[in-house]
N, C-alpha and C positions, 0 to 999 in steps of 0.2 A: 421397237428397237431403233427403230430411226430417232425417234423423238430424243432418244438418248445420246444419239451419236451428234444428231442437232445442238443441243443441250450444253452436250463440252464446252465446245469452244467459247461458249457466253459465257459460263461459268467461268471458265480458266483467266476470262478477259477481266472478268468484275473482282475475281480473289486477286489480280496482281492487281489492280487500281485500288483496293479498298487496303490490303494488305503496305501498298504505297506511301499511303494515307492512314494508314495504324487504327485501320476501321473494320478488320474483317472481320472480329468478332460480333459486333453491332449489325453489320449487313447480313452477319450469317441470321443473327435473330428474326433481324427484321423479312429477313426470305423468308424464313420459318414464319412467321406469324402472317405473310403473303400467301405461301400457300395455304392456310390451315381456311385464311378466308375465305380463297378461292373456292375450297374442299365443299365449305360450307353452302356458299353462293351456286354451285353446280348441283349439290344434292337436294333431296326433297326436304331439308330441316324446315321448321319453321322460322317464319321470319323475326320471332325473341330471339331462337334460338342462332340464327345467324347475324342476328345486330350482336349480342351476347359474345360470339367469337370474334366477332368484327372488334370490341372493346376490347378484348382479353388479346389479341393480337396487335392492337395496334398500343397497348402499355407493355409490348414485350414477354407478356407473360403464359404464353403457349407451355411455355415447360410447364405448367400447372396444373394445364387443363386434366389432367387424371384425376392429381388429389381435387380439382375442385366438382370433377362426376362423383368421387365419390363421395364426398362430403354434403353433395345435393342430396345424394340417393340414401343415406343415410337420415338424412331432414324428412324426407318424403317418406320411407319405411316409418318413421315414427310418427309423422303426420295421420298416414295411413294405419297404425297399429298393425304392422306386420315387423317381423323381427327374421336377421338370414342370418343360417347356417350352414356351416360349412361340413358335408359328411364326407368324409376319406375310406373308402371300400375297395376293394381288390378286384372288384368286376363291376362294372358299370348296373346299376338298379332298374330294377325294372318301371315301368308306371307305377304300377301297383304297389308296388315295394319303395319307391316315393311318398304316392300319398299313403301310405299307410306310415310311413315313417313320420313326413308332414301334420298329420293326424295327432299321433300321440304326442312330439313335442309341442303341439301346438295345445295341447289340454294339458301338459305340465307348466307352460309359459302363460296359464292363466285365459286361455281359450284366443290368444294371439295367432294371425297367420303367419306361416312359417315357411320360406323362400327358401325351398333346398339350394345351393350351389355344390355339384357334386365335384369330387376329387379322387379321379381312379388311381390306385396306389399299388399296382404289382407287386410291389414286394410284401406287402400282407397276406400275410397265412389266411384270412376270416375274419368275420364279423365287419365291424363300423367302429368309425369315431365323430362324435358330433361337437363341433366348435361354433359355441356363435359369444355375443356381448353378455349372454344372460347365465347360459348352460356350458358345462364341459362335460360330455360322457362317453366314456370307453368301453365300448362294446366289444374290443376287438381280440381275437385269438391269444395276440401277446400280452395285451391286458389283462386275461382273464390266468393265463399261466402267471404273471408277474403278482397277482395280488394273491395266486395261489401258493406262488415258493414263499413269500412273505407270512402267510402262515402256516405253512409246513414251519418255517424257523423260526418264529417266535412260541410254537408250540413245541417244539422242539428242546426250545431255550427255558422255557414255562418247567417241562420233563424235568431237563437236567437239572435247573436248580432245583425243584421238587424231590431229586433223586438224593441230590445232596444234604438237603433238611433231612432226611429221613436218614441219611447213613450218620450224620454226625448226631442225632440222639439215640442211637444204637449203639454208639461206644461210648 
């Protein structure tokens, strides 16, 4: 809490000077990409990986650093032959009920490793949905009623025209 209260009055002193000088958006970056070194320099990264931020911060471009994780991590799933998906369930999965899920999409994806990211979704009735680059499958409660009203009504629709063939060569 101190560091914070410390903190103000430098802050307050640097945005009216930079602000002064029609710079504050520049210094705002350039703070951003100061701390993100820092962040780097103090943790146990390694040293690519903190020269790495050290470049990506001192061209400004810290806003980035997400899409460029995940565009690495993307590189390296493929490098690696593993492939992530994303499953959406109403209750968090068990181990078991991971690797067993991990399992089978990983023998429909061609015997590829398969990198759950789970996504708990309370408002689901049941079952799963599996999202990744390769696969889309719907496993789930509302899916399973939705593709079932779909053919209750085109069976239905099937009927009535069927009903209708048959009444109009009857008269």
């Amino acid at each position: 809490m101190k560091r914070r209260r410390a903190a103000a009055p430098y802050a307050k002193a640097l945005f009216e000077l930079a602000k002064e000088r029609g710079e504050a958006e520049l210094i705002g970056r350039e703070l951003d990409g100061a701390a993100a070194t820092e962040i780097a320099e103090r943790s146990s990264l390694s040293k690519l990986t903190t020269d790495f931020l050290a470049l990506v911060a001192g061209r400004g471009r810290t806003n980035h650093l997400k899409v460029i994780a995940e565009k690495y991590q993307k590189r390296l799933d493929e490098d690696l032959g593993r492939v992530r998906a994303h499953v959406r369930t109403p209750v968090p999965l068990t181990d078991e009920e991971r690797e067993t899920l991990s399992a089978k999409l990983g023998k429909a994806l061609g015997s590829r490793q398969v990198v759950l990211e789970q996504i708990v979704d309370r408002a689901m009735l049941g079952g799963f949905i599996v999202d990744s680059d390769s696969i889309a499958l719907d496993g789930s409660l509302e899916g399973q009623l939705d593709r079932m009203r779909r053919r209750l009504a085109s069976a239905s629709v099937g009927a009535a025209s069927a009903g209708a063939t048959r009444n109009a060569k009857v008269q």
